[in-house]
C-alpha atoms as a printed R data frame, in Angstrom:
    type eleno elety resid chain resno      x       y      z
1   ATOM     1    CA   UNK     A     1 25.696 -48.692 30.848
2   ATOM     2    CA   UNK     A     2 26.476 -50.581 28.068
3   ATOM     3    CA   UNK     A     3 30.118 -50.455 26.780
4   ATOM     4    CA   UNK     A     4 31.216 -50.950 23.108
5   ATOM     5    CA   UNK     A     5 33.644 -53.582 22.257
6   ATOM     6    CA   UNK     A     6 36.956 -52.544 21.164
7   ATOM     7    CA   UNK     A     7 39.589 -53.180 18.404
8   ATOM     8    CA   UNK     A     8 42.811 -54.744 19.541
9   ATOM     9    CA   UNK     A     9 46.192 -52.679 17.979
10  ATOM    10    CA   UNK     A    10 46.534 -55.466 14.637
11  ATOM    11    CA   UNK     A    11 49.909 -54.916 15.110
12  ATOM    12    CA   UNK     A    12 50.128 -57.491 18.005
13  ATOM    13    CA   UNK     A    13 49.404 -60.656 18.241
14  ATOM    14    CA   UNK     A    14 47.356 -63.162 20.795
15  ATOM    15    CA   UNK     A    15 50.269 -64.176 22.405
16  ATOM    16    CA   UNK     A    16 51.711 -60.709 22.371
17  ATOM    17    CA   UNK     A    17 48.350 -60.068 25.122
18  ATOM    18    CA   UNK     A    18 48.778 -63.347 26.735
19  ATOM    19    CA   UNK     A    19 49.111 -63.150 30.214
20  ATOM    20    CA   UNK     A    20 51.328 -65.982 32.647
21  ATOM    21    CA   UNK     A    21 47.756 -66.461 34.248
22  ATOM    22    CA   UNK     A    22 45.082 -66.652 32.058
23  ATOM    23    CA   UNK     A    23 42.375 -63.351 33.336
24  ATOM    24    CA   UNK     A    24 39.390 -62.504 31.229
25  ATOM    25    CA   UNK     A    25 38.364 -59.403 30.869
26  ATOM    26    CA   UNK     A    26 35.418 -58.944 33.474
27  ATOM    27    CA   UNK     A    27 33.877 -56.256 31.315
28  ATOM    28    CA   UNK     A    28 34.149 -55.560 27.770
29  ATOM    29    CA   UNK     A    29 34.947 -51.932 26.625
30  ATOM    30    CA   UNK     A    30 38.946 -51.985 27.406
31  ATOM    31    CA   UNK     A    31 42.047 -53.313 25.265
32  ATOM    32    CA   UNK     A    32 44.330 -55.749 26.845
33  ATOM    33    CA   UNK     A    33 46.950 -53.037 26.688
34  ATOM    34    CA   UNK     A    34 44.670 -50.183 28.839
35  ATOM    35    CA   UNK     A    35 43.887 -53.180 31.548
36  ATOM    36    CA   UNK     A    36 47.883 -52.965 31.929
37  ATOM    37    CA   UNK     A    37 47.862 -49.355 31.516
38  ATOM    38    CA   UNK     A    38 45.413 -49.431 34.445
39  ATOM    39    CA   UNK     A    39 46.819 -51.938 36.933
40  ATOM    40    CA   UNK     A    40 50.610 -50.010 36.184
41  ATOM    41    CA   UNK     A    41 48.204 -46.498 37.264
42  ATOM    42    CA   UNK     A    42 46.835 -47.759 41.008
43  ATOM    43    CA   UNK     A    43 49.868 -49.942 42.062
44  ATOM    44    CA   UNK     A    44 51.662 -48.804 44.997
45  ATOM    45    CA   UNK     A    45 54.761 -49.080 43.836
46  ATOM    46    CA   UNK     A    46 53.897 -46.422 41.025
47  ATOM    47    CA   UNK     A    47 52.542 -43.949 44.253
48  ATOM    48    CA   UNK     A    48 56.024 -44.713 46.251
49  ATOM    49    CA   UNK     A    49 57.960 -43.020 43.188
50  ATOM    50    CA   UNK     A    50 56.599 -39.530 44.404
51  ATOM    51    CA   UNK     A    51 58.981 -39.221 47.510
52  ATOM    52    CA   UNK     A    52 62.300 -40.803 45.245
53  ATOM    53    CA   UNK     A    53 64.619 -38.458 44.034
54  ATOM    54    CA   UNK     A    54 65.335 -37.487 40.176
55  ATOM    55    CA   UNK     A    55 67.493 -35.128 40.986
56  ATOM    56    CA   UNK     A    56 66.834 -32.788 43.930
57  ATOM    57    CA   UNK     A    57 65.384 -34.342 47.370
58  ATOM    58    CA   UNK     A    58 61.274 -33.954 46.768
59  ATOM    59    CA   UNK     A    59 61.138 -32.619 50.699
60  ATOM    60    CA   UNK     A    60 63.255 -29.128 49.656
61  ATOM    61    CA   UNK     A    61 60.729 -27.525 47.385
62  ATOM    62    CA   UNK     A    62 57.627 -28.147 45.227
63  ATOM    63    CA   UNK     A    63 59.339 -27.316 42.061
64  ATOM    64    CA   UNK     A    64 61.678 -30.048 41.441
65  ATOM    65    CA   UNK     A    65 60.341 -33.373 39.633
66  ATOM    66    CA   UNK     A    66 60.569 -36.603 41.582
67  ATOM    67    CA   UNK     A    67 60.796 -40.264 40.010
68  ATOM    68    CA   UNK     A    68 56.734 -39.938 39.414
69  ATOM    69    CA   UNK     A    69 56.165 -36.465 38.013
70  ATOM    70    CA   UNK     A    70 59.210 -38.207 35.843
71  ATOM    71    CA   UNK     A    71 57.758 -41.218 34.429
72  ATOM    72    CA   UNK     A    72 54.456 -39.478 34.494
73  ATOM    73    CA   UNK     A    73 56.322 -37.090 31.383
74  ATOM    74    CA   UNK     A    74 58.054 -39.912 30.003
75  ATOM    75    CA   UNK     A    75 54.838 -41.729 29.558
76  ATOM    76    CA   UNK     A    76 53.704 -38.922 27.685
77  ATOM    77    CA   UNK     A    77 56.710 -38.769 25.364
78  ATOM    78    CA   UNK     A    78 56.162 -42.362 24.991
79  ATOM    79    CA   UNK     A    79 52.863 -42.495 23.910
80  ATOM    80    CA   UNK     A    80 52.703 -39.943 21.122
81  ATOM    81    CA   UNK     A    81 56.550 -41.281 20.014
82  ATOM    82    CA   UNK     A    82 54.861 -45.003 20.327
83  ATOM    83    CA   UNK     A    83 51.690 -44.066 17.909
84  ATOM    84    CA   UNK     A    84 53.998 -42.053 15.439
85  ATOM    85    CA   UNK     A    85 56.406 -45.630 15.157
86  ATOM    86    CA   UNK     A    86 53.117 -47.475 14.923
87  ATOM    87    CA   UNK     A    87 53.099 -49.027 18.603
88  ATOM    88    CA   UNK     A    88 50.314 -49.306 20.590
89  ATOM    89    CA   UNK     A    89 49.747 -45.824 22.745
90  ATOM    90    CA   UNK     A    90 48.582 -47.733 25.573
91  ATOM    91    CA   UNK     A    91 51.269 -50.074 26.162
92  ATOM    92    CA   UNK     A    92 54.145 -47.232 25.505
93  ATOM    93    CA   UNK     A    93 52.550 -45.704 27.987
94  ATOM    94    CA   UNK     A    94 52.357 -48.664 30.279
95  ATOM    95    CA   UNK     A    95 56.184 -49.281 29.863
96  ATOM    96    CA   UNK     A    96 56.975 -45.951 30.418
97  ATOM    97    CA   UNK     A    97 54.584 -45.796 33.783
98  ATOM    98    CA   UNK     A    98 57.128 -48.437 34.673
99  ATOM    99    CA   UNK     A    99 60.294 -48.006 33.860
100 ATOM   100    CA   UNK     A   100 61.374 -46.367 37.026
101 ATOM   101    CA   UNK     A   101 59.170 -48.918 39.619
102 ATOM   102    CA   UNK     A   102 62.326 -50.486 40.942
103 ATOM   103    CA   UNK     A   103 64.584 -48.092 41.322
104 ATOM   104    CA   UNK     A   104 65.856 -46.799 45.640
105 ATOM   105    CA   UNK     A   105 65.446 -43.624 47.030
106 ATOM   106    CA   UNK     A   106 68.364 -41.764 46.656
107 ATOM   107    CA   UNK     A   107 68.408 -42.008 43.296
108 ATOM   108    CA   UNK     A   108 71.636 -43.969 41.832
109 ATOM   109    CA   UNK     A   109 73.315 -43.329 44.735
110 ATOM   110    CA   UNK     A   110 70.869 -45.229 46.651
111 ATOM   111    CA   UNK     A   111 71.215 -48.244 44.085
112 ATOM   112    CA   UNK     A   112 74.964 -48.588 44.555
113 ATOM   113    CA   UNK     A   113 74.439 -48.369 48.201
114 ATOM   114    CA   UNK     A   114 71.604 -51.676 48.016
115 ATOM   115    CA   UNK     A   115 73.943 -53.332 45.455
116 ATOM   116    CA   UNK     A   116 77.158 -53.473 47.651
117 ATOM   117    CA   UNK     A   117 74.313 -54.964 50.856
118 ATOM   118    CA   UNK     A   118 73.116 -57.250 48.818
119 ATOM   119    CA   UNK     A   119 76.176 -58.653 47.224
120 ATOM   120    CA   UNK     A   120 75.795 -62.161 49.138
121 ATOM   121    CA   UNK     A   121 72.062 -62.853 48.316
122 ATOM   122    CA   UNK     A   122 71.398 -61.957 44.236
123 ATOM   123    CA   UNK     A   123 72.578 -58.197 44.650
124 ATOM   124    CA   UNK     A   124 70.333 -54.887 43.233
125 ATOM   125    CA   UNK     A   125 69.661 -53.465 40.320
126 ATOM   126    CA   UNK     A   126 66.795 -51.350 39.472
127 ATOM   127    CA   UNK     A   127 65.909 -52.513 36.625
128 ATOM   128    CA   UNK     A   128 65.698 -55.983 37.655
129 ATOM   129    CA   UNK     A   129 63.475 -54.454 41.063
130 ATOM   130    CA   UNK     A   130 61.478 -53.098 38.457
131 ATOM   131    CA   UNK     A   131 60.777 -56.578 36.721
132 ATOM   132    CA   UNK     A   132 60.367 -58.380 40.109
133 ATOM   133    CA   UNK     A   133 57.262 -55.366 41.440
134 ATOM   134    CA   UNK     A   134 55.811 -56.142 37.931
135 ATOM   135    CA   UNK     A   135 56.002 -59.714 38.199
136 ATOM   136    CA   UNK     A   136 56.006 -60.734 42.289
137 ATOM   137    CA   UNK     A   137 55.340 -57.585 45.071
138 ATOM   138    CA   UNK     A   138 52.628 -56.329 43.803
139 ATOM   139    CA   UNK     A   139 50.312 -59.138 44.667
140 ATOM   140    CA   UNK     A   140 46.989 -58.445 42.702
141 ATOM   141    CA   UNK     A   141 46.617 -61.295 40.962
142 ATOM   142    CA   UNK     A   142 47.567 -64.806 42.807
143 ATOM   143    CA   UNK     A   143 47.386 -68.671 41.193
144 ATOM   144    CA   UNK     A   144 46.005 -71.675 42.087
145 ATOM   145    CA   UNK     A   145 48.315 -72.166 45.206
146 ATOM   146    CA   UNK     A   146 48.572 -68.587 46.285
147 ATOM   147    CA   UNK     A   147 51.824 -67.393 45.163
148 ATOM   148    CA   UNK     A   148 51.721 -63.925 43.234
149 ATOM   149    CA   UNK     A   149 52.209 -63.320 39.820
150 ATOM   150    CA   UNK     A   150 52.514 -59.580 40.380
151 ATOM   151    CA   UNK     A   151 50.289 -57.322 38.143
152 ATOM   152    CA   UNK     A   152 49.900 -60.495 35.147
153 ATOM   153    CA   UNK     A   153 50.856 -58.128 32.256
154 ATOM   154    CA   UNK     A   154 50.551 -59.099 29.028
155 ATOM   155    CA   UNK     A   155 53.888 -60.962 27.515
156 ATOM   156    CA   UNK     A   156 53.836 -57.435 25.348
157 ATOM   157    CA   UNK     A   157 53.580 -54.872 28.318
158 ATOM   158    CA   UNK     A   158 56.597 -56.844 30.721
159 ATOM   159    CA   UNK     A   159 58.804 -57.082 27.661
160 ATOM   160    CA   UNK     A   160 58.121 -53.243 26.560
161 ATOM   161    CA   UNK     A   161 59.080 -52.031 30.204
162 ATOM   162    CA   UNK     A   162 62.005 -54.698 29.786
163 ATOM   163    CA   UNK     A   163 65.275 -52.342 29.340
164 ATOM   164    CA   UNK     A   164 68.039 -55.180 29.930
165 ATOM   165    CA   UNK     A   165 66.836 -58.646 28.360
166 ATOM   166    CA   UNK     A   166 69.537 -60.418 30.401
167 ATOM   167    CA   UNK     A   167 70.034 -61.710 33.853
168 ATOM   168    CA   UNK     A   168 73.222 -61.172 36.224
169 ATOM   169    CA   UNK     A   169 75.176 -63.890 34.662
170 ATOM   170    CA   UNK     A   170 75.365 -62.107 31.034
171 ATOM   171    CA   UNK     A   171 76.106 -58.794 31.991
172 ATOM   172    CA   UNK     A   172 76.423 -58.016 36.297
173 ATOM   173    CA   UNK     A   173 77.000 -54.184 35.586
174 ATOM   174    CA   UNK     A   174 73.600 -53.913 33.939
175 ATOM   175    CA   UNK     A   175 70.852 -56.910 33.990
176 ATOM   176    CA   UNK     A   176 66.825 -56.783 33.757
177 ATOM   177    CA   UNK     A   177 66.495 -60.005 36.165
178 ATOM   178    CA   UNK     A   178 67.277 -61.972 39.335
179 ATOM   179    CA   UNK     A   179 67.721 -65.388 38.927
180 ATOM   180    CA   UNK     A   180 64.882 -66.065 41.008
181 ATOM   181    CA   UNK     A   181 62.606 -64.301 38.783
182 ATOM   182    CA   UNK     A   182 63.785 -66.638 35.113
183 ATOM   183    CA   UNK     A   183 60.828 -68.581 35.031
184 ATOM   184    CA   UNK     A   184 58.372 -65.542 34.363
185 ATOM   185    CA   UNK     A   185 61.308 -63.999 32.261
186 ATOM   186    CA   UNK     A   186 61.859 -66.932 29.802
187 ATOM   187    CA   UNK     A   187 58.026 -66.906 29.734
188 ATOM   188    CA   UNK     A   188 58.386 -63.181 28.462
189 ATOM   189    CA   UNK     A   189 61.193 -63.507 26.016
190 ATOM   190    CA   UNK     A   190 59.796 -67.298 24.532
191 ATOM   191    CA   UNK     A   191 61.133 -66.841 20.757
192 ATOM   192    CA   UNK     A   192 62.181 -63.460 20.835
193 ATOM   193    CA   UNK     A   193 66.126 -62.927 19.916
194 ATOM   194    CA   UNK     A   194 68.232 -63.641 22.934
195 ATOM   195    CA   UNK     A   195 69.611 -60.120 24.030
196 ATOM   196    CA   UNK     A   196 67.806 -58.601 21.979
197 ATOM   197    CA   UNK     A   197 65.762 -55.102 23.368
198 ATOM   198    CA   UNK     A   198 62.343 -55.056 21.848
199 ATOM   199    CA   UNK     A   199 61.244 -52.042 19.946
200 ATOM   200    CA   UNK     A   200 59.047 -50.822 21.919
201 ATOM   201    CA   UNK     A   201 61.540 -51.231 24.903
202 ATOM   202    CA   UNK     A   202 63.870 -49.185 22.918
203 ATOM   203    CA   UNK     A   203 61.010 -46.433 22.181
204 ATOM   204    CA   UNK     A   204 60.896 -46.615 26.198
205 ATOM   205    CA   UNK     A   205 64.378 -46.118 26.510
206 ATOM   206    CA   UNK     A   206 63.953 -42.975 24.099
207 ATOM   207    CA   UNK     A   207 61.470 -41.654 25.851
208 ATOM   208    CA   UNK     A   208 63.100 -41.537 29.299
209 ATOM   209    CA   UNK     A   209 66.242 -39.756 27.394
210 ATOM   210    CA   UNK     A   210 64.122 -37.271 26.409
211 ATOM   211    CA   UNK     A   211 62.049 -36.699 29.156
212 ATOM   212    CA   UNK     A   212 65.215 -36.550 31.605
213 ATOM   213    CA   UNK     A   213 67.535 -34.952 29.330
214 ATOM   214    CA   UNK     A   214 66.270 -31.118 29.678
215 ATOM   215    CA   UNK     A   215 64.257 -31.539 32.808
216 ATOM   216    CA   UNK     A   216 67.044 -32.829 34.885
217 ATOM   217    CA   UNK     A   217 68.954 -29.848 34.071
218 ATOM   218    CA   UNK     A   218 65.836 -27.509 34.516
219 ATOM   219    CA   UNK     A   219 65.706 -28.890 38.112
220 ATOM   220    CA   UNK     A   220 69.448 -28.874 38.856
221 ATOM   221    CA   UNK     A   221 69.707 -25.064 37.517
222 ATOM   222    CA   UNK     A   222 66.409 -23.853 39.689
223 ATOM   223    CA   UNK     A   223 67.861 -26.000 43.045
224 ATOM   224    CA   UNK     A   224 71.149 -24.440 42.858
225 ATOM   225    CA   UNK     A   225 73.172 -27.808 42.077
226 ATOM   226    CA   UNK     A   226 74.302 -26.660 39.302
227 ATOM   227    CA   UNK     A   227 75.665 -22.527 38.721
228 ATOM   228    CA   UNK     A   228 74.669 -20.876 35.502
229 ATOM   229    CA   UNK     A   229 77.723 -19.206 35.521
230 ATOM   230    CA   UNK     A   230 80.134 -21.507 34.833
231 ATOM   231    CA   UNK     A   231 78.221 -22.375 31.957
232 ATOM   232    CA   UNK     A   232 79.503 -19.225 30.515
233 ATOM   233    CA   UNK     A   233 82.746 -20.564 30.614
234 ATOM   234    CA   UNK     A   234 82.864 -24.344 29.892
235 ATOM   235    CA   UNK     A   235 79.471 -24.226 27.628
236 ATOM   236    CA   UNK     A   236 78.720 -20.616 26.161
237 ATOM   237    CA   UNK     A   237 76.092 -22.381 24.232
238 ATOM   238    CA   UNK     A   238 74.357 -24.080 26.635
239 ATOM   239    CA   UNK     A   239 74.620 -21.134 29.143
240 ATOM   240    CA   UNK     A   240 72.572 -18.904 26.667
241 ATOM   241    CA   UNK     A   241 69.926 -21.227 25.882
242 ATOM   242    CA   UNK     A   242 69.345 -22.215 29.677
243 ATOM   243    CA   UNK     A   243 69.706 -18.604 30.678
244 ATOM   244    CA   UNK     A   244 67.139 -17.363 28.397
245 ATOM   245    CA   UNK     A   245 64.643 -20.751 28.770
246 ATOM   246    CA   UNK     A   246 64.520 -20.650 32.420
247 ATOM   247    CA   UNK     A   247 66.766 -17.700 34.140
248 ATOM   248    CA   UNK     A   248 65.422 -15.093 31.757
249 ATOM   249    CA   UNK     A   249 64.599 -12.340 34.427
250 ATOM   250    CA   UNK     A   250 68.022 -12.699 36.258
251 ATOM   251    CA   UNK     A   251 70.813 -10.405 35.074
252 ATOM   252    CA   UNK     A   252 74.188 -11.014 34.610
253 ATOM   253    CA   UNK     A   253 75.261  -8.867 37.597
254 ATOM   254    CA   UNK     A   254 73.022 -11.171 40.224
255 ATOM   255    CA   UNK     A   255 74.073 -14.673 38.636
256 ATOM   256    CA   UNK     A   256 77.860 -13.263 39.521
């Protein structure tokens, strides 16, 4: 079958798709950005999200969304908010995919816990675990003397999944790399603002806000972790509006 070629978003530029490792294409028909898109979509550290907690344990019930039915709605957010900014689709969707990789079971509980082990050796923080999957563990793509260079995204796709531009050093609370990992990282951020969170990074970041913001509630109300009724009290507002969007058939009498 013979595939068309394709038009690369103008908005970016040839280092914007350049990868650490140089990899042609092996086929025509596919952006730089949907390569990334695809390599993010069958790594296993994408697959491992579906037993990590959002909010409610996975194990309890079908209903509640785990970290992958999570970043599989933020992608979604991301993508059409990405084309309407005039991003590239593809690698909003790519950074969204991602944005989640690193983080523990347990959800931030479980961070805290790996963060306080690993005080003596680097620490943890998810976002950082996140950039190392990306960049190191998953092991597709190998150089000349067989070390890994993780999934080889694009300069473009690493930064756009990049929430925290900063290592440890700069900010311990909150950081986007180990100081292991610089040498990819200053690869990444070569001539971009130090500090600075790239656009589509921030379009990321509003994604995940929106995609969490509602849902997490939905799940928490439906679980039981969090009691309609004393919304009534402390939030009238809110009560109504999550009473009638998702406890519409439940009286007042039985949410007593």
């Amino acid at each position: 079958m013979a595939l068309k070629e394709v038009r690369e978003h103008s908005g970016y530029s040839e280092r914007d798709r350049e990868r650490f490792l140089n990899e042609p294409a092996k086929r025509k028909g596919r952006t730089e950005f949907v390569r990334d898109r695809a390599r993010i979509i069958h790594s296993f550290a994408l697959r491992r999200l579906a037993a990590k907690t959002q909010v409610a344990v996975p194990w309890l019930s079908d209903f509640p969304r785990t970290r992958l039915s999570h970043s599989l709605e933020c992608a979604q957010v991301g993508r059409e908010l990405g084309a309407a900014l005039g991003a590239d689709p593809d690698l909003l969707e790519s950074a969204c995919l991602a944005h989640d990789l690193g983080h523990p079971p347990f959800g931030h509980n479980g961070e805290v816990a790996l963060a306080q082990l690993a005080q003596e050796c680097g620490g943890f923080e998810g976002n950082a675990q996140s950039f190392r999957l990306l960049t190191r563990i998953e092991a597709k793509t190998v150089d000349d003397d067989g070390i890994s260079v993780g999934l080889n995204l694009c300069r473009a796709s690493l930064d756009a999944a990049t929430k925290y531009p900063w290592s440890a050093g700069e900010n311990p609370k909150k950081f986007g790399v180990y100081s292991d990992d610089v040498e990819i990282f200053h690869w990444m951020r070569e001539g971009a603002p130090s500090g600075r969170t790239c656009i589509e990074a921030q379009i990321m970041d509003w994604s995940d806000d929106v995609a969490y913001c509602v849902h997490d509630l939905e799940d928490a109300l439906v679980t039981g972790q969090v009691d309609l009724a004393h919304l009534s009290r402390d939030l009238p507002l809110l009560h109504e509006t999550a009473r009638a969007d998702y406890l519409a058939d439940v009286s007042a009498d039985e949410m007593e």
